[in-house]
C-alpha positions as CSV (number, residue, x, y, z in Angstrom):
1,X,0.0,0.0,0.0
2,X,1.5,3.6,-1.3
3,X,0.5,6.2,1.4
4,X,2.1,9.8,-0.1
5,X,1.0,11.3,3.5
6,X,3.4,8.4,5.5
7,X,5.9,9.3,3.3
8,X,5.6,12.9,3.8
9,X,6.1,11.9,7.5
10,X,9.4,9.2,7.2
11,X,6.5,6.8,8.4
12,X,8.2,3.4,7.8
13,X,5.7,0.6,7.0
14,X,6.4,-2.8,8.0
15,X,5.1,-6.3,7.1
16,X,2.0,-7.1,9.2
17,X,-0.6,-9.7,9.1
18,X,-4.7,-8.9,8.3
19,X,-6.2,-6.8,10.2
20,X,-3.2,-5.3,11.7
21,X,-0.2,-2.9,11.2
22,X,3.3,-2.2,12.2
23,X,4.6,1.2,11.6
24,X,8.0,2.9,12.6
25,X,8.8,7.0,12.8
26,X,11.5,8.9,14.5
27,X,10.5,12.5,16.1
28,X,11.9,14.9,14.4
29,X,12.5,19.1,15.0
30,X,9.7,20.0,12.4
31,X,7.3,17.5,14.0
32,X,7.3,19.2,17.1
33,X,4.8,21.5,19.4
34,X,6.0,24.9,21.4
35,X,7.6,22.2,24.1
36,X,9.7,20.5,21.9
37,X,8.0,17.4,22.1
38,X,6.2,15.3,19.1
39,X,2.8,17.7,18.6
40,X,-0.3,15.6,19.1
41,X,-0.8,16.1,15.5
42,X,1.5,14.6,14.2
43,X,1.4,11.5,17.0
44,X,-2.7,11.5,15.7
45,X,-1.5,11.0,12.2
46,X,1.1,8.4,13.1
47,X,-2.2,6.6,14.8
48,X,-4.6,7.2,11.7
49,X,-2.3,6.1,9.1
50,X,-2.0,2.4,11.3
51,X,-6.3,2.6,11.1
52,X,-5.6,3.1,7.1
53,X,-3.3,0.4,7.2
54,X,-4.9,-2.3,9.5
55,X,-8.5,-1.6,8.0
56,X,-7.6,-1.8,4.6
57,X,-6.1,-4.9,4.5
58,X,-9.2,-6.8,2.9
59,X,-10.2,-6.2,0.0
60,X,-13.2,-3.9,1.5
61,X,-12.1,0.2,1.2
62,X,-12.5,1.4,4.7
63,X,-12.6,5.0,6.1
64,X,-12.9,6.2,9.3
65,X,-15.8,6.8,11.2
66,X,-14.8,8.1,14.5
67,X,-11.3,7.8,16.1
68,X,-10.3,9.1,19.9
69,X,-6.8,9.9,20.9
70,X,-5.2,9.7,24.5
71,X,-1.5,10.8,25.6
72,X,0.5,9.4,27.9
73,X,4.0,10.8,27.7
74,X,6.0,13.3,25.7
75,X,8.2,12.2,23.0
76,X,11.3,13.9,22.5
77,X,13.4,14.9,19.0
78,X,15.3,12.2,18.2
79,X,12.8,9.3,19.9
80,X,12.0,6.4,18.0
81,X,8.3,5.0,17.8
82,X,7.1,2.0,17.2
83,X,3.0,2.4,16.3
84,X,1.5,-1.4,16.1
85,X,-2.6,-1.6,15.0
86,X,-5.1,-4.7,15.9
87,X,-8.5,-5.2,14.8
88,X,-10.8,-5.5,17.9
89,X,-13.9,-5.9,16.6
90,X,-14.8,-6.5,12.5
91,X,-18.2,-6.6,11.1
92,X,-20.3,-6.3,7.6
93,X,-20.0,-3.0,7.4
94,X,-17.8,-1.3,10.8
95,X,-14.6,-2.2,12.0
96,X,-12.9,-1.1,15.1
97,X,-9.3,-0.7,15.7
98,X,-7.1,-0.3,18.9
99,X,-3.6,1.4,18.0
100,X,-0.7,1.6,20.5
101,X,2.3,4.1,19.9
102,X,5.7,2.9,21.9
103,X,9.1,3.4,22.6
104,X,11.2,1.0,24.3
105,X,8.4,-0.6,26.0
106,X,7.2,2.5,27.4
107,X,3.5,3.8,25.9
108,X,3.8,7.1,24.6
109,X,-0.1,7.4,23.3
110,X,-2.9,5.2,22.4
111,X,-5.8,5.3,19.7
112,X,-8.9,3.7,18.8
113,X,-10.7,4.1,15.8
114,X,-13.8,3.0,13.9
115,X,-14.0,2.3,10.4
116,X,-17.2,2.0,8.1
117,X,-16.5,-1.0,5.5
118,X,-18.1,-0.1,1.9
119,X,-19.3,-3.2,0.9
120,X,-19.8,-3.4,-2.9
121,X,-23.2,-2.7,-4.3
122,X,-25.4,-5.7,-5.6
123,X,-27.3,-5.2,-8.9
C-alpha cells in the first residue's frame, strides 16, 4: 500500500498480518509543538495512518468513522516510535481498531478508531 502522507512523515511501513499494522517513525524538530516534544498532530496521524493500514487490508475500502486519541507521555526529538494496530472488533460493514504508539516498551499514546467498511453494491 502507497500512502504519499506516510511518506511525507518518514513513516516506515512494516510487514503485518490482516487486520493489523506495524509502523516505525522517528521524532523529528519540524514534528514538534512549542515544548519541543512530538505535537499531538502529528502523534494523531502516526495513529490514523496504522487505522488506514490495518483496516484496509481486505479487499473492503475502509474509512474512518470516528477515532479518539489519548497521551501518555511526551516524546522527544530524536525518539524512536514503534506504532503497532489490531482489529478489535470487525463486522459487515464497521470495524474497530485499537492502536498503541511505543518506545522501548514505554506507551507514549494510544488510539482507537472506527471504520465503516463499503461493501460493494449488488445489482
Amino acid at each position: 500500500m502507497t500512502i504519499p502522507f506516510a511518506k511525507y512523515l518518514d513513516i516506515e511501513i512494516l510487514p503485518a498480518s490482516q487486520g493489523m499494522a506495524h509502523l516505525q517513525a522517528v521524532v523529528r524538530e519540524n514534528h514538534t509543538n512549542s515544548f519541543g516534544t512530538a505535537h499531538g498532530g502529528y502523534l494523531n496521524a502516526l495513529a490514523d495512518t496504522a487505522l488506514e493500514i490495518a483496516s484496509n487490508s481486505y479487499d473492503v475500502p475502509a474509512v474512518a468513522l470516528t477515532t479518539s486519541m489519548q497521551y501518555h507521555k511526551a516524546a522527544p526529538i530524536g525518539m524512536a516510535l514503534e506504532i503497532r494496530a489490531h482489529e478489535t472488533h470487525r463486522g459487515r460493514s464497521t470495524a474497530t481498531y485499537h492502536i498503541a504508539i511505543t518506545s522501548e516498551g514505554s506507551v507514549i499514546a494510544t488510539f482507537t478508531g472506527t471504520v465503516f467498511r463499503k461493501q460493494p453494491t449488488i445489482k
